[in-house]
MARRO-454598 format. One record per residue (C-alpha): x, y, z; residue number from 0; residue in one letter. Coordinates in Angstrom, 3 decimals. Example, Ala and Ser with C-alpha at 12.3 -4.5 7.8 and 13.67 -1.06 7.14 Angstrom:
<atoms>
+----------+----------+----------+-----+------+
|       xx |       yy |       zz | pos | code |
+----------+----------+----------+-----+------+
|   12.300 |   -4.500 |    7.800 |   0 |    A |
|   13.670 |   -1.060 |    7.140 |   1 |    S |
+----------+----------+----------+-----+------+
</atoms>
This chain:
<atoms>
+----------+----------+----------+-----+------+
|       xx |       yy |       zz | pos | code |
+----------+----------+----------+-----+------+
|   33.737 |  -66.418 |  -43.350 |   0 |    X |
|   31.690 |  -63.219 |  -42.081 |   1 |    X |
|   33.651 |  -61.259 |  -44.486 |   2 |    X |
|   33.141 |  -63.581 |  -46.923 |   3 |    X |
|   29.401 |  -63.220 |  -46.318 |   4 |    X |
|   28.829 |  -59.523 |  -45.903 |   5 |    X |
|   31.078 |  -59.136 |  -49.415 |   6 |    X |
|   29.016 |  -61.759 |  -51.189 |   7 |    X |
|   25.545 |  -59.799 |  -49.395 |   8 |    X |
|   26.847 |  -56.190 |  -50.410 |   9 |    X |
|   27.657 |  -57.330 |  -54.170 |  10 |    X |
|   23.617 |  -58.826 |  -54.008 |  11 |    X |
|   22.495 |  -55.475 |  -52.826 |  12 |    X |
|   24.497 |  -53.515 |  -55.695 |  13 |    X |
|   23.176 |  -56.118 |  -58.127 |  14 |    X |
|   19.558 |  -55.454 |  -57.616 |  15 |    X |
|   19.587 |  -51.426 |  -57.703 |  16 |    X |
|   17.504 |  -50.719 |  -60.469 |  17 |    X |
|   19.947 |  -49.193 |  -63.768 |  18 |    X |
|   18.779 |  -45.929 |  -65.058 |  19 |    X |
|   19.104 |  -46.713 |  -68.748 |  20 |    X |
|   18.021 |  -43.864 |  -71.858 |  21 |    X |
|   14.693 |  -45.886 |  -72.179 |  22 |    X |
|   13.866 |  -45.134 |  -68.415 |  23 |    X |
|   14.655 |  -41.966 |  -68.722 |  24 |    X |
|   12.055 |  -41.305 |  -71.889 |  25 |    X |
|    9.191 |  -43.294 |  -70.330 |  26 |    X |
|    9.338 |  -40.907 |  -67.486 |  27 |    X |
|    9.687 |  -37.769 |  -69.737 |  28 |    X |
|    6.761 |  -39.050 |  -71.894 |  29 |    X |
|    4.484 |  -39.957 |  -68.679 |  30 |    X |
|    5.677 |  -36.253 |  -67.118 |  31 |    X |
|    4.668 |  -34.585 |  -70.338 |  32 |    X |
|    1.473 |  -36.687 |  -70.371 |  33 |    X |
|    0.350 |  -35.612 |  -67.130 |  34 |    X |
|    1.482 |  -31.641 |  -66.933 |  35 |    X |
|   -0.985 |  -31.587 |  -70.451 |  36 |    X |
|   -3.683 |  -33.363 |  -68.544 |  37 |    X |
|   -3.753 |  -30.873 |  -65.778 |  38 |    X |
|   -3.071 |  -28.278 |  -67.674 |  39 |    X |
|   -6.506 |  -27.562 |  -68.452 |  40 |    X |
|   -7.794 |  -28.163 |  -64.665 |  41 |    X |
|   -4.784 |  -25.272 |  -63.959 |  42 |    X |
|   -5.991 |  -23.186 |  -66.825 |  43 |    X |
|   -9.638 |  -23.038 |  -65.439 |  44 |    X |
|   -8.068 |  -21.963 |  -61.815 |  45 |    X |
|   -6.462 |  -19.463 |  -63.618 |  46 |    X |
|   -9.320 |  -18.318 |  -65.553 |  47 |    X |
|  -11.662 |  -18.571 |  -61.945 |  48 |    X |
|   -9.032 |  -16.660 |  -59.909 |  49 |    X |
|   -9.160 |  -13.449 |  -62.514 |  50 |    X |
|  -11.444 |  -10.309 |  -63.438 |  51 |    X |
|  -13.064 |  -10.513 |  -66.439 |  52 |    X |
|  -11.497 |   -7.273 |  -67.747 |  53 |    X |
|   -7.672 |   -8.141 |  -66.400 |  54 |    X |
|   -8.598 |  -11.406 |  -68.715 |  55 |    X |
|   -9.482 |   -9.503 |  -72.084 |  56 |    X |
|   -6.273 |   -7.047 |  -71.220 |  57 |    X |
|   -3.872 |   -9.795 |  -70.620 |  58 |    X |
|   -5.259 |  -13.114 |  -72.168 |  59 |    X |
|   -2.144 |  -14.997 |  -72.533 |  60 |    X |
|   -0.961 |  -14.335 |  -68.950 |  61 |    X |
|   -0.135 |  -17.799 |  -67.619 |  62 |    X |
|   -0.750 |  -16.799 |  -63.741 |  63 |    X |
|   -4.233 |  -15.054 |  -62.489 |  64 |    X |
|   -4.546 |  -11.539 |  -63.282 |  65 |    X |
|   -5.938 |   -9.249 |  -60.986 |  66 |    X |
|   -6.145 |  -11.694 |  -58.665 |  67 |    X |
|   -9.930 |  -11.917 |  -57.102 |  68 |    X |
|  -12.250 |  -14.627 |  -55.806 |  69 |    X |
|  -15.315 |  -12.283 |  -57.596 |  70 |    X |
|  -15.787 |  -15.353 |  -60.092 |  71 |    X |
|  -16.685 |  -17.967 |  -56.856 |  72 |    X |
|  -18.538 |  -15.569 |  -55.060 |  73 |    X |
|  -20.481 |  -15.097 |  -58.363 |  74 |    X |
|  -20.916 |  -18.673 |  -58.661 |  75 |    X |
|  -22.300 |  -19.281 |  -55.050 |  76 |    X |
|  -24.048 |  -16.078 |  -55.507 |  77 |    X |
|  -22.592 |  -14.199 |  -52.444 |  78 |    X |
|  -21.934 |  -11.221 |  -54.632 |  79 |    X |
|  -24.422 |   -8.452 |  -55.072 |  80 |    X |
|  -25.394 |   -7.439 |  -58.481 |  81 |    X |
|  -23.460 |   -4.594 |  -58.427 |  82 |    X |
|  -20.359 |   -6.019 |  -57.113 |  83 |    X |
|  -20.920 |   -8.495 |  -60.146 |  84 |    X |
|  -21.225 |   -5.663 |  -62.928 |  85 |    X |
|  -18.338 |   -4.115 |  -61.417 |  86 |    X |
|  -16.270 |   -7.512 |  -61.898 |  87 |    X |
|  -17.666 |   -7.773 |  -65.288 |  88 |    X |
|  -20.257 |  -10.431 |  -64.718 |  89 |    X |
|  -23.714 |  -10.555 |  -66.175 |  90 |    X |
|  -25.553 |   -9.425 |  -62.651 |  91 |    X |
|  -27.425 |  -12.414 |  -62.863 |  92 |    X |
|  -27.876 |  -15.191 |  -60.199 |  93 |    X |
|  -26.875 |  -18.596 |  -60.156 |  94 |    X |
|  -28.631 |  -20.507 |  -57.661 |  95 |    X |
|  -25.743 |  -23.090 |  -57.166 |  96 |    X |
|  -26.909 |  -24.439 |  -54.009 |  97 |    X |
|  -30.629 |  -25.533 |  -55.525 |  98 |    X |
|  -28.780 |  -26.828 |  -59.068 |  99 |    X |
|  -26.237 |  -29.100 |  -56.565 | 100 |    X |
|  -29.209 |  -30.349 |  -54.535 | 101 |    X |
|  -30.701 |  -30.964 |  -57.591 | 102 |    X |
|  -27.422 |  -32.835 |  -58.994 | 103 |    X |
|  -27.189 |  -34.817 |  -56.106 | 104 |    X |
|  -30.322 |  -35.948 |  -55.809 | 105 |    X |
|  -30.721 |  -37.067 |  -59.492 | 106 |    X |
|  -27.288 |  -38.776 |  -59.054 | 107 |    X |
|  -28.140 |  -40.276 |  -55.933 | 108 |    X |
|  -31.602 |  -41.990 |  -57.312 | 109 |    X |
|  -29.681 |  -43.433 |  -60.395 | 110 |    X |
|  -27.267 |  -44.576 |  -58.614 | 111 |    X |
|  -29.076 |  -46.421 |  -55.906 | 112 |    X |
|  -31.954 |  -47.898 |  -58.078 | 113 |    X |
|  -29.576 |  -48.651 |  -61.060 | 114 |    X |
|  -27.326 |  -50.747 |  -59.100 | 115 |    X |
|  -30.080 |  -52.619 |  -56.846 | 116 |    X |
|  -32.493 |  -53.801 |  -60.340 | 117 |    X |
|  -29.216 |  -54.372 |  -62.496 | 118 |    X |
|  -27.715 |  -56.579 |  -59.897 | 119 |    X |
|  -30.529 |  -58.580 |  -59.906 | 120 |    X |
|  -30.747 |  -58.946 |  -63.244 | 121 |    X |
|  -26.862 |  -59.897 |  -63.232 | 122 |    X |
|  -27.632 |  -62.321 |  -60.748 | 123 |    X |
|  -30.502 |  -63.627 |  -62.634 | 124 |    X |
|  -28.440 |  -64.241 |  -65.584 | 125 |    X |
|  -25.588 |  -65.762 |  -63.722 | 126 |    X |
|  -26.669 |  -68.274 |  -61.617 | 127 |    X |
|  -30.307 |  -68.874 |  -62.395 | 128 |    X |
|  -31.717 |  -71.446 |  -65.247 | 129 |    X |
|  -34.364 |  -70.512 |  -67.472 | 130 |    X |
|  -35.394 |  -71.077 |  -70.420 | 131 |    X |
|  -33.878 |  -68.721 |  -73.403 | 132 |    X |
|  -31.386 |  -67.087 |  -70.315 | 133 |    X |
|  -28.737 |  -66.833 |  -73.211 | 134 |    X |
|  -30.828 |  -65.425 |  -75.793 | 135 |    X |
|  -32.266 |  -62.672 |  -73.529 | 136 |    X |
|  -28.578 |  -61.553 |  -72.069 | 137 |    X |
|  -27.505 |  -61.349 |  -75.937 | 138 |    X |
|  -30.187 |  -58.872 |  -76.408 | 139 |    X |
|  -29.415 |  -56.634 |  -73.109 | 140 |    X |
|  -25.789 |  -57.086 |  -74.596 | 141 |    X |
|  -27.002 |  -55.866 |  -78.027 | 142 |    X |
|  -28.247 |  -52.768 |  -76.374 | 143 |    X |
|  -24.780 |  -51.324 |  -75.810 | 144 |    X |
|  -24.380 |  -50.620 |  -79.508 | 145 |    X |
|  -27.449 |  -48.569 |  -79.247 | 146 |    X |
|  -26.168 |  -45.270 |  -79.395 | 147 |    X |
|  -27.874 |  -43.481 |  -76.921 | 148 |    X |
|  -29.260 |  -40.288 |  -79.142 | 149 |    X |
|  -31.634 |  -42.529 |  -80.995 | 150 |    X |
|  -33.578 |  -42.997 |  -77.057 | 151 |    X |
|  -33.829 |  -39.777 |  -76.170 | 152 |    X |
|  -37.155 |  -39.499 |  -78.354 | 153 |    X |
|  -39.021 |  -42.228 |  -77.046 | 154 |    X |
|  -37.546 |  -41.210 |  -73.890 | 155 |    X |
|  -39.249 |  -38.029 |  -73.796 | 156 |    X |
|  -42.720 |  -38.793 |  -75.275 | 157 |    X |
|  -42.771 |  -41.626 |  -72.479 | 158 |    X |
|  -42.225 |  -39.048 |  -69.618 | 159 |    X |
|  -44.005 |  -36.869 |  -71.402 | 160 |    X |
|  -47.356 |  -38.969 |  -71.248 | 161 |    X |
|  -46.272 |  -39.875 |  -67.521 | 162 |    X |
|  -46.201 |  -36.583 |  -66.797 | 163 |    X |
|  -42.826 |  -36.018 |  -65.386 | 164 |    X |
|  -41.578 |  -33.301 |  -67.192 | 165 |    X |
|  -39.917 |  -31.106 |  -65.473 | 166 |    X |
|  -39.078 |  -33.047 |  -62.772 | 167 |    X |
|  -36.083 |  -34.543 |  -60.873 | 168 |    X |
|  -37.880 |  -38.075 |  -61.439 | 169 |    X |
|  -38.321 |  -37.658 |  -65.155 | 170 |    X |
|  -34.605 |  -37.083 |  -65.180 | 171 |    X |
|  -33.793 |  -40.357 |  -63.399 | 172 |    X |
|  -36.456 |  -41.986 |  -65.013 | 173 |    X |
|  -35.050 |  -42.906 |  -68.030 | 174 |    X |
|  -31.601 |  -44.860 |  -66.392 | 175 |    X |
|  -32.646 |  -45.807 |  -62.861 | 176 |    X |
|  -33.842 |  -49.254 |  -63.296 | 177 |    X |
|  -30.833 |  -50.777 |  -65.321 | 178 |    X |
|  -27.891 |  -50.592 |  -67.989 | 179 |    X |
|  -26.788 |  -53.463 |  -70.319 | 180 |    X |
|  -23.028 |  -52.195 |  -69.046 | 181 |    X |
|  -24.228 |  -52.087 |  -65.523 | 182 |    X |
|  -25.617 |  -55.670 |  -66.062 | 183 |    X |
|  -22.827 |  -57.304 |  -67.533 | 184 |    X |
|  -20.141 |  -55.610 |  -65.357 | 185 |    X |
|  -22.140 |  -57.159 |  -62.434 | 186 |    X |
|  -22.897 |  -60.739 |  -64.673 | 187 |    X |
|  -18.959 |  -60.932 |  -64.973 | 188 |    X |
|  -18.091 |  -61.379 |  -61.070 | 189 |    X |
|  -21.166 |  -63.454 |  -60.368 | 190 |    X |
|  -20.292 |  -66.092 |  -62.844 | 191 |    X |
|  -16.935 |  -65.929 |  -60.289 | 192 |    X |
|  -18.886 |  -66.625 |  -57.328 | 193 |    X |
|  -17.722 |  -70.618 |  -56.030 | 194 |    X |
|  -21.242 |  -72.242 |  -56.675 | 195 |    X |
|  -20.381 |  -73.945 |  -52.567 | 196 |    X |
|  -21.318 |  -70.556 |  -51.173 | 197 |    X |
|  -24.749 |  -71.175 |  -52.500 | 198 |    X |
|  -24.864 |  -74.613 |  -52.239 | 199 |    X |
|  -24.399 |  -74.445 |  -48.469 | 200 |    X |
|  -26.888 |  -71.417 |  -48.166 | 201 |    X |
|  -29.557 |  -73.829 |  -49.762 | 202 |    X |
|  -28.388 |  -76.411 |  -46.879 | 203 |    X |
|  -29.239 |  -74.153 |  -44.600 | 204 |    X |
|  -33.090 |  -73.586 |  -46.123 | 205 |    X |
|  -32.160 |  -70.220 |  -47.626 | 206 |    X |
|  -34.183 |  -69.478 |  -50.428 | 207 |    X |
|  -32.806 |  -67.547 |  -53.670 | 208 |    X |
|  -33.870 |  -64.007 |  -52.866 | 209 |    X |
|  -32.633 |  -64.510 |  -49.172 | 210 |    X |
|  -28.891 |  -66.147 |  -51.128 | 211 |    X |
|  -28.876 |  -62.774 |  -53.291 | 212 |    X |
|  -29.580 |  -60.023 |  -50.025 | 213 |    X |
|  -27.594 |  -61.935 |  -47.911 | 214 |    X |
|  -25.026 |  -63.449 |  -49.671 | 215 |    X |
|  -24.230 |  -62.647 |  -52.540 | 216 |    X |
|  -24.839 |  -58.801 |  -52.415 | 217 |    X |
|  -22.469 |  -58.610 |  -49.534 | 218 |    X |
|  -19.545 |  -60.744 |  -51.213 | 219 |    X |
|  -19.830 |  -57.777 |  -54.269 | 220 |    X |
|  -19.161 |  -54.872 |  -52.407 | 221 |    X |
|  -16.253 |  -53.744 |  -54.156 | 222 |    X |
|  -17.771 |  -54.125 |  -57.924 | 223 |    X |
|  -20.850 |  -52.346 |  -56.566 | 224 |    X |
|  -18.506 |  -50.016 |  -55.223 | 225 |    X |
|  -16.646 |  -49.449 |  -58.789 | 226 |    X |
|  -20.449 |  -49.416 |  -60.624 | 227 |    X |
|  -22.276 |  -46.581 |  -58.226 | 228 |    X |
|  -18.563 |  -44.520 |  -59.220 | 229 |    X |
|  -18.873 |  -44.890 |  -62.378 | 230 |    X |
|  -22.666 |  -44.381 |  -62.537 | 231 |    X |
|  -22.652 |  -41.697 |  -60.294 | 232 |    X |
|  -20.134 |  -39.584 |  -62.408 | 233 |    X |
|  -21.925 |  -40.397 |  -66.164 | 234 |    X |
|  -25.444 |  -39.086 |  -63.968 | 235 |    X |
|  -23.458 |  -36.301 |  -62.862 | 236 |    X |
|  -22.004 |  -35.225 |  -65.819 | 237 |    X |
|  -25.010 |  -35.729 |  -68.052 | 238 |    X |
|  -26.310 |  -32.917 |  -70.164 | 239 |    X |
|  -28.572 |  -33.461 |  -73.197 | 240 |    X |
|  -30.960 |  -35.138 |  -71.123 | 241 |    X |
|  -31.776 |  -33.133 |  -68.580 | 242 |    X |
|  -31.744 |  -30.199 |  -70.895 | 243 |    X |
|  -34.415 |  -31.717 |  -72.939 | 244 |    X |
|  -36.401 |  -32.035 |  -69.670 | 245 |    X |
|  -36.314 |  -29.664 |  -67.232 | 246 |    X |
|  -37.515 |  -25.987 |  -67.570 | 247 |    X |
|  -37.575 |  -24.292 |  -64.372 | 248 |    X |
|  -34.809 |  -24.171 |  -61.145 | 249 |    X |
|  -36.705 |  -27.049 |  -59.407 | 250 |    X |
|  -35.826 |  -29.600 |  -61.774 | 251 |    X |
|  -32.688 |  -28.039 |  -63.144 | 252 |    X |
|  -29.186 |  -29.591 |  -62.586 | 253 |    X |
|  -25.745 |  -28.397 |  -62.365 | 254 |    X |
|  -24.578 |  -29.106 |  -66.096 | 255 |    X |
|  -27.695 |  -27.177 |  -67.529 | 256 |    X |
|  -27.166 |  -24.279 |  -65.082 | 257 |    X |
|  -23.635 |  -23.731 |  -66.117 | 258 |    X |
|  -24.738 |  -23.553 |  -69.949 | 259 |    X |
|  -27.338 |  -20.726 |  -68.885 | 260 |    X |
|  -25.156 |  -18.768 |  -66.679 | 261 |    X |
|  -22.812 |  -18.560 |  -69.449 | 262 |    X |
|  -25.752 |  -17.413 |  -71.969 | 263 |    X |
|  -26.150 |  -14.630 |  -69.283 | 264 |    X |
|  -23.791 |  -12.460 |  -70.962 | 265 |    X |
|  -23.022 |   -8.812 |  -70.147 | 266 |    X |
|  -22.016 |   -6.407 |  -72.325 | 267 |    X |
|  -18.219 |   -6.948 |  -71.388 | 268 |    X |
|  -18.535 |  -10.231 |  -73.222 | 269 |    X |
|  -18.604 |  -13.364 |  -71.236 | 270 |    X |
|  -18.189 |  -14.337 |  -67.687 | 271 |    X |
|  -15.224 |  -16.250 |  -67.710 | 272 |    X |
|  -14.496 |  -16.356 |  -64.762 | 273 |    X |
|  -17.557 |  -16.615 |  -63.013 | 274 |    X |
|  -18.126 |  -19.495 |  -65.545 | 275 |    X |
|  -14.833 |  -21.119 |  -64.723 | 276 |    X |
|  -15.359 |  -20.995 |  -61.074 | 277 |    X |
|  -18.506 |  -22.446 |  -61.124 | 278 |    X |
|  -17.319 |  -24.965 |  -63.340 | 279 |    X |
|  -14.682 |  -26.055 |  -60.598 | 280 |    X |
|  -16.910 |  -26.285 |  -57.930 | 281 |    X |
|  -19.327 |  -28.464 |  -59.947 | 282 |    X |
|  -16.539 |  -31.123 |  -61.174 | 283 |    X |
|  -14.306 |  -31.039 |  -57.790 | 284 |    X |
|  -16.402 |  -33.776 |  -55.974 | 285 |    X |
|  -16.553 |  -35.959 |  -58.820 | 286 |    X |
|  -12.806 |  -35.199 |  -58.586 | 287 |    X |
|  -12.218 |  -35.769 |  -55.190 | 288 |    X |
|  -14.727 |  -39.279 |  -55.554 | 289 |    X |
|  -13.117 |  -41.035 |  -58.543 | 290 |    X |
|   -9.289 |  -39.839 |  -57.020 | 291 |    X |
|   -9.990 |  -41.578 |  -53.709 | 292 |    X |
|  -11.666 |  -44.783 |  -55.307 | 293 |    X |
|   -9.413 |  -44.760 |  -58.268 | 294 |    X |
|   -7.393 |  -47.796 |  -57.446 | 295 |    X |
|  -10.388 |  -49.975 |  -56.009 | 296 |    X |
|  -11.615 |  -49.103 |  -59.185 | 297 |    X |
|   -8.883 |  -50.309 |  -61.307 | 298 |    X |
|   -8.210 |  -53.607 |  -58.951 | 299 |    X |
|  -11.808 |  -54.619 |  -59.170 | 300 |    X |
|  -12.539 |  -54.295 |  -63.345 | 301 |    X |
|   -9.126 |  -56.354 |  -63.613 | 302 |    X |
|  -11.287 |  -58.996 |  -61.596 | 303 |    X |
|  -14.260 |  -59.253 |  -63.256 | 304 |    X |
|  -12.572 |  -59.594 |  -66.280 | 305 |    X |
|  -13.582 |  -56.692 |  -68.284 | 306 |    X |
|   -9.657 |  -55.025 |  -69.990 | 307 |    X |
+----------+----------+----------+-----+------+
</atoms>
């Protein structure tokens, strides 16, 4: 009967090994193919970062670094002296990375923070309160999505403008730090998921509707809150026409417009490629790093609130 048993047990086993069939096998090709071109740009920049500039015009097909340096980082973080930077073929010129990331950050940051905080209200608001034309009004923050976002840069700039902003890490938040129609709605959709009990037995125990939303429900959306300040913090972060429009000087001047005028710095060698390139890397490897590590909370939490 054992025999019987561990036969009958084995044949399961062999049963439910997964058959390599020819449609297996060109999914995984496809997928393979699909992700060696999407790094191959990221491997390309490397590359292009880890080379002189005049190895580069010798030898521009060369799929591995030529002349093999780390001139092009210390150029970006400006721990190369202008002469060691002419030498390399760079423009001489500085790049004051460390005041464009603070300034990066701290742009991101405010956008982040504030954008989340006054669009979850809003999203609560529109969720769970009643008032009068509640419908009407979300249509029109919904409408606002199909606004595309050149035709606001205008107003946006004759209202900072006459604030007097300009040229200023607030003027650059300004315009997106109170609230989104995508950050509202992502944050409507898992509200209107909320059991109504939770609030019901808040209100038993006298809590009023501001004290439900701080304590409460703000909590219980940690992990869409989570998803939004990603995603916000990498569109602040990777914003350019903006901030270009804005700022003028190095205290109000972010990472994306620094890039653009390092690379208008040109010598007469031509461009700095790979000064470029490596500060290009530097500037996109936390957002990176941020959206890898968060990637599958990400996923897992807009397959909850519904959005596909």
């Amino acid at each position: 009967m054992t025999a019987v048993t561990a036969t009958t047990t084995t044949k399961v086993r062999r049963t439910q090994r997964p058959r390599i069939t020819p449609g297996k096998v060109v999914a995984w090709t496809v997928m393979a193919a699909m992700v060696l071109i999407t790094l191959l740009p990221f491997y390309w920049i490397l590359r292009t970062a880890l080379s002189t500039n005049t190895a580069l015009a010798a030898h521009p097909g060369d799929p591995l670094p030529v002349d093999l340096t780390t001139g092009g980082f210390e150029r970006a973080l400006g721990l190369q002296s202008t002469e060691e930077a002419i030498a390399q073929g760079g423009s001489g010129g500085g790049l004051k990375f460390w005041r464009y990331l603070i300034n990066s950050t701290v742009v991101s940051t405010l956008i982040t923070v504030f954008q989340i905080l006054f669009s979850a209200m809003a999203a609560y608001a529109f969720a769970r309160l009643r008032w009068r034309g509640r419908d009407t009004v979300f249509g029109l923050f919904l409408a606002g999505l199909m606004v595309p976002t050149i035709f606001t840069l205008l107003p946006n700039f004759v209202l900072i403008k006459q604030l007097g902003l300009v040229d200023s890490l607030l003027g650059i938040s300004l315009p997106t730090m109170f609230m989104t129609p995508f950050a509202v709605f992502f944050m409507r959709q898992f509200f209107m998921n909320v059991p109504r009990e939770v609030e019901e037995a808040a209100l038993l125990d006298g809590a009023g509707k501001i004290r439900i939303f701080f304590r409460v429900m703000l909590p219980m959306a940690s992990a869409p809150i989570l998803t939004l300040g990603v995603l916000t913090y990498i569109t602040s972060w990777n914003d350019y026409f903006w901030p270009l429009m804005v700022s003028y000087s190095d205290s109000s001047r972010v990472l994306t417009v620094a890039l653009a005028i390092f690379r208008a710095q040109t010598p007469q060698s031509g461009y700095d490629w790979s000064g470029l390139m490596a500060a290009t890397l530097i500037a996109a490897l936390p957002m990176l790093v941020l959206f890898g590590f968060f990637a599958r909370r990400i996923v897992s939490t807009i397959s909850f609130t519904g959005i596909k």
